[in-house]
N, C-alpha and C positions, 0 to 999 in steps of 0.2 A: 087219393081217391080219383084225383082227376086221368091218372094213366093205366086207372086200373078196368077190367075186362071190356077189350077190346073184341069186336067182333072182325073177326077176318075175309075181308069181302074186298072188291075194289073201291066199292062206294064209300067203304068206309077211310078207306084210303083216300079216297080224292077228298073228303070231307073233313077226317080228322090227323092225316097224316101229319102234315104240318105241324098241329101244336103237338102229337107224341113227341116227334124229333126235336121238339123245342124244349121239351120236361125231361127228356135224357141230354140233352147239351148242358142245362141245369144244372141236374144232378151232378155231372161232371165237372161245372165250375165253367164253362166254357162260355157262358152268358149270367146275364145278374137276373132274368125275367123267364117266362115262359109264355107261351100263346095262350091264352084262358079261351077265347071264343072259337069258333067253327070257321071252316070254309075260306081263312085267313083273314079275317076281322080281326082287326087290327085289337090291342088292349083299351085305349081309353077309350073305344066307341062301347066296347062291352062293359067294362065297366061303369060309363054314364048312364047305361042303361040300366043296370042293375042297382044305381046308387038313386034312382026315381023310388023303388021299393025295400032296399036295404040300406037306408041312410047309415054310414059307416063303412059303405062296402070296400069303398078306396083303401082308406086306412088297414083294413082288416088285410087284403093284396099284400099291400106294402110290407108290413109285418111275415106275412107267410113268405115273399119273398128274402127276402130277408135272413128269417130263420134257416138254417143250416144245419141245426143237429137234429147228431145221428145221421151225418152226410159226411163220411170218411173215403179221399178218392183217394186209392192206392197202385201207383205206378211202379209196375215191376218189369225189368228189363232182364232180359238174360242175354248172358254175356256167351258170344258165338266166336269158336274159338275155327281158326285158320286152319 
């Protein structure tokens, strides 16, 4: 949900670019985390915020990061011949 319809604009770019490219390096395995907040807020400040109203919210992160399936990275190389 969180990379899902993005509106195409520069604002949105200068605002949420960051965490998109951070939930496609993810997805990839290229990192263990992703950016959850806006405008490059850091994780545990968004999350201490959200865990004043969702008491559990940390843990719940931790878990979704975590979680990996039905996250299959398939590295296919072709072979170039001389």
């Amino acid at each position: 949900m969180l990379a899902l319809d993005p509106t195409i604009s520069l604002l949105n770019y200068k605002f949420c670019g960051e965490r998109y490219r951070s939930i496609n390096s993810w997805l990839f395995g290229d990192r263990s985390d992703f950016s959850l907040g806006f405008a490059g807020q850091d994780n545990d400040s968004y999350i201490s915020l959200l865990e004043r109203s969702q008491e559990g919210y940390r843990d719940h992160v931790a878990k979704m990061f975590a979680n990996r399936d039905g996250i299959d990275v398939v590295n296919v190389r072709k072979a170039v011949s001389a």
